[in-house]
C-alpha positions in Angstrom: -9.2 23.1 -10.7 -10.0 23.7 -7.1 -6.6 25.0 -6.7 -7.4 27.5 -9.4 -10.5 28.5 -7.5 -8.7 28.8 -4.6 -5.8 31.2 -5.5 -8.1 33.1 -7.9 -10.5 34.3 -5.6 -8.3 35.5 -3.0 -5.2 36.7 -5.1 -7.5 38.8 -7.4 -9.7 40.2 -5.0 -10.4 44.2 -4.4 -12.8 46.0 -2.6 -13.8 49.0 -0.6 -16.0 51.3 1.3 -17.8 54.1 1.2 -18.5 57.1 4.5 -20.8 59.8 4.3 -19.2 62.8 7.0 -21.6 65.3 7.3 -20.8 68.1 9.4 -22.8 70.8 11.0 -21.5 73.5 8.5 -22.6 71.3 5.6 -20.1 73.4 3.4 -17.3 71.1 5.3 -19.2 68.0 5.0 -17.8 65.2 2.8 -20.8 62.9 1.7 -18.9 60.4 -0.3 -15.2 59.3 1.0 -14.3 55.9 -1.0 -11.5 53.8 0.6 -10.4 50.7 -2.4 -8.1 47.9 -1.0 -6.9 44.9 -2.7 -4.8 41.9 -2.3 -2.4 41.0 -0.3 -4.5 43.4 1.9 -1.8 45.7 3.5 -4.4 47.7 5.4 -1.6 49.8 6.8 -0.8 51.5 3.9 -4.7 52.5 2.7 -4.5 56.0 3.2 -7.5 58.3 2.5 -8.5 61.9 3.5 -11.5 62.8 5.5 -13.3 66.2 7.1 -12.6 66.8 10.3 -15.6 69.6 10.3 -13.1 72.5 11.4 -13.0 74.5 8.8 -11.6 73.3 5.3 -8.8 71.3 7.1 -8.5 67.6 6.4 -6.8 64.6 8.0 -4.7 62.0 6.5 -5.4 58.6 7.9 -4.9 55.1 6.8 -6.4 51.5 7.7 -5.2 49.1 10.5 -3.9 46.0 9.9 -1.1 44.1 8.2 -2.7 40.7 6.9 -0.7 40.0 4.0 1.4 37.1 5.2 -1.9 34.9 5.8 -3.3 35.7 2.4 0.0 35.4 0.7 0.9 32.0 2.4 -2.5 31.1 1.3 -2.4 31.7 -2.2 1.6 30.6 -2.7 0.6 26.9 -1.2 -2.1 27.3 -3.8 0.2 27.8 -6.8 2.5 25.8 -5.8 -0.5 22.6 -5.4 -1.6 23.7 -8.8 1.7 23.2 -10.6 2.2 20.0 -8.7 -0.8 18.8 -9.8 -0.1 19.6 -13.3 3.4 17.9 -13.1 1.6 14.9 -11.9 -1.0 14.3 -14.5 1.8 14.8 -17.3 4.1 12.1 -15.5 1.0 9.8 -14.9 0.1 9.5 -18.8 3.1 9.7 -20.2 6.2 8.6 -18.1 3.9 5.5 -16.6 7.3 3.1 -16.4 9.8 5.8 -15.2 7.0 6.4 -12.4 6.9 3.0 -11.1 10.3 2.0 -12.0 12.0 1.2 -8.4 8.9 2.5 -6.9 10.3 5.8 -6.3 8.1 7.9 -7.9 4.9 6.4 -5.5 7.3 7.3 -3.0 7.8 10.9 -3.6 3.9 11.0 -4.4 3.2 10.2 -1.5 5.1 12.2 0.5 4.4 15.2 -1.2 0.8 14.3 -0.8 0.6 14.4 2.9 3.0 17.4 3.2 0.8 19.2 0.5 -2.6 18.2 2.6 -0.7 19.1 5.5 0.0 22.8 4.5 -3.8 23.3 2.7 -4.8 22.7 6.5 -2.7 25.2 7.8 -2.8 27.7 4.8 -7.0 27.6 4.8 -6.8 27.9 8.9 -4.1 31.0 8.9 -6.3 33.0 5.9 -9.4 32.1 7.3 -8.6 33.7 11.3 -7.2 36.7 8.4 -10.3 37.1 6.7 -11.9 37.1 9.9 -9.4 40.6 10.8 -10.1 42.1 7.3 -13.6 41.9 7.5 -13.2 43.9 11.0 -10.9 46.2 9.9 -12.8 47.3 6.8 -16.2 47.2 8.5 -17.4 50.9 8.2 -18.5 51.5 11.5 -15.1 50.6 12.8 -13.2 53.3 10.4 -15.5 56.0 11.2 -14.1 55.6 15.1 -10.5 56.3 13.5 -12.2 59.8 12.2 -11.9 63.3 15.3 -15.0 64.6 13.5 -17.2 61.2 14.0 -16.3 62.5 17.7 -18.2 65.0 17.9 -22.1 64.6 18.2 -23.1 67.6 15.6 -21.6 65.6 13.0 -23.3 62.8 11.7 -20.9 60.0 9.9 -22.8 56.7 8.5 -21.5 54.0 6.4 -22.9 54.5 2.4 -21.6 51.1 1.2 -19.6 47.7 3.1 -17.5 46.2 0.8 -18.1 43.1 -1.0 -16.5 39.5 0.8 -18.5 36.8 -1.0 -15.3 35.8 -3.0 -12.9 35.8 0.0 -15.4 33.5 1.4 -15.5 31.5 -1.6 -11.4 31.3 -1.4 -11.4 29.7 2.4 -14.0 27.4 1.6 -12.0 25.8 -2.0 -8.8 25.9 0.6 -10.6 23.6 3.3 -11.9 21.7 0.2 -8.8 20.9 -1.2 -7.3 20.2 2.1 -10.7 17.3 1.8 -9.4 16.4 -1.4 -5.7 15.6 -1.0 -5.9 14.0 2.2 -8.4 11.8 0.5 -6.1 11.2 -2.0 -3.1 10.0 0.6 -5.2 6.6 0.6 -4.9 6.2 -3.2 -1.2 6.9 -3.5 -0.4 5.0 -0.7 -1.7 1.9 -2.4 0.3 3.0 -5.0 3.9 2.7 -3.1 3.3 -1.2 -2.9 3.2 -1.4 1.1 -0.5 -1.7 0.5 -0.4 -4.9 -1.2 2.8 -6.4 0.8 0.6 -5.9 4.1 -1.8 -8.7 2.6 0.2 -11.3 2.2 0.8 -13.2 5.8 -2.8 -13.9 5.9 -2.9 -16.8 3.1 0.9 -17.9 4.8 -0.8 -18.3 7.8 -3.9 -20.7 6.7 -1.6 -23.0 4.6 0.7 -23.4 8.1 -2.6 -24.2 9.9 -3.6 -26.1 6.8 -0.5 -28.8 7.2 -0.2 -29.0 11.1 -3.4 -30.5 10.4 -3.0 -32.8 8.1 0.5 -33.6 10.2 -1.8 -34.4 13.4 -2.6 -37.8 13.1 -6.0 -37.8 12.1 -6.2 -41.1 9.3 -8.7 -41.8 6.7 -7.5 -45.3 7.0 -8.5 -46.9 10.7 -10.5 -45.2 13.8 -7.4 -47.0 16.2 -5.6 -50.4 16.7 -8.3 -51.8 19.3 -11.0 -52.6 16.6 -11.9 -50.7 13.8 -13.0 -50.9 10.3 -10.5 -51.1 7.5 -10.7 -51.1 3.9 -10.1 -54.9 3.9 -14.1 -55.3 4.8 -13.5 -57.3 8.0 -14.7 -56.0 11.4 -12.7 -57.1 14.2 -13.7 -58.0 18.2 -11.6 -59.3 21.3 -13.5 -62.2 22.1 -14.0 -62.9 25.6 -11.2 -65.4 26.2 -8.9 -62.7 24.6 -9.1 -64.5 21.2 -10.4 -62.4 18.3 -13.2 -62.7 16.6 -13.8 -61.6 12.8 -16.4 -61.0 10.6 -15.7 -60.5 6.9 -17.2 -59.9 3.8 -17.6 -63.7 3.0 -19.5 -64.3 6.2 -19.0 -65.1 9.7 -16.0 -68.1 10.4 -16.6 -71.8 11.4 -17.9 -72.6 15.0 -14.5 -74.2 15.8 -12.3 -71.2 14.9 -14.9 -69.0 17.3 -14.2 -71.9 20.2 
């Protein structure tokens, strides 16, 4: 859809002005000279008559400018995203398997993604920077200069009516929008390729290698160290001061004569 919007309102776009000549013998003058231009805006080749207040002679003259390769780059890209899109939806409800089988089709996705988000970046720059040079080249006062009679100060030449830019505005912004909208998307159909979830898989192989080198260091349940310690026997056991042991169990403390 917003690559509809896009190629719509700049493909089917026309326009034009209108100039008011009045010259001083108002039998010359020319109150309403219309000038129509359309896509793919090859001012060069607007031609239009006008006055030139000497007499009934009148000059040929055309528009300047040649900004058709901007506005035609920028609605091709436009197509061409639409069609792509179309394909897309088709093979993602019906040819599911085929699309993931060998995970080729993620792959092509997503490179045609980023190439595709790549070019709406550069397509919505170059028409914009040409919109900006159409809107100059049509603007009224700038077409009267092109006239000999505007020249002359007993003439009076005013602009009657600018043309109309709102949808060629309209077109730039959907371009820079759907530049938004598939680089947006590269995140999704990179997740799609796989890579995604291959990239979260060393941190679980890492805690269960930490998790045995630390059950492999040593540390036992069992006794606190060979000196003395408590075992699961019950018995608590002591160097005695003579270097014999001394013991302690669960049936009380030993005879006198076994302490000496």
């Amino acid at each position: 859809l917003f690559a509809i919007f896009a190629f719509a309102t700049c493909g089917g776009y026309s326009g034009g002005l209108r100039l008011s000549v009045d010259c001083a013998n108002k039998s010359e003058s020319d109150l309403n000279i219309d000038i129509a231009f359309a896509y793919p805006f090859r001012l060069h080749q607007v031609n239009f008559d006008a006055p030139t207040c000497e007499g009934k002679r009148r000059e040929k003259l055309s528009l300047i400018g040649d900004f058709s390769s901007s506005a035609e780059f920028f609605v091709t890209i436009a197509v061409f995203a639409f069609l792509y899109s179309l394909a897309a939806t088709v093979v993602y409800i019906f040819f599911q398997n085929k699309y993931r089988e060998n995970n080729r089709g993620p792959l092509i996705d997503f490179i045609v993604t980023v190439v595709f988000s790549f070019l709406w970046l550069v397509s919505s720059s170059a028409w914009a920077k040409g919109l900006s040079d159409v809107k100059i080249a049509t603007d009224p006062d700038e077409v009267l200069l092109l006239m000999s009679a505007c020249k002359q100060q007993s003439n009076k030449c005013l602009p009657v009516r600018s043309p109309v830019m709102s949808s060629l505005n309209t077109s730039v912004v959907f371009g820079f929008l759907n530049f938004i909208l598939w680089a947006g998307n590269i995140w999704f159909v990179f997740k799609e390729t796989g890579w995604h979830s291959s990239g979260q898989r060393h941190p679980p192989d890492t805690m269960e290698k930490q998790s045995s080198s630390y059950n492999q260091g040593g540390y036992n349940q069992d006794s606190y160290g060979p000196a003395g310690g408590y075992n699961q026997s019950g018995s608590y056991g002591q160097v005695g001061e003579y270097g014999q042991s001394q013991s302690y169990g669960q049936s009380g403390p030993t005879s006198f004569a076994n302490q000496i």
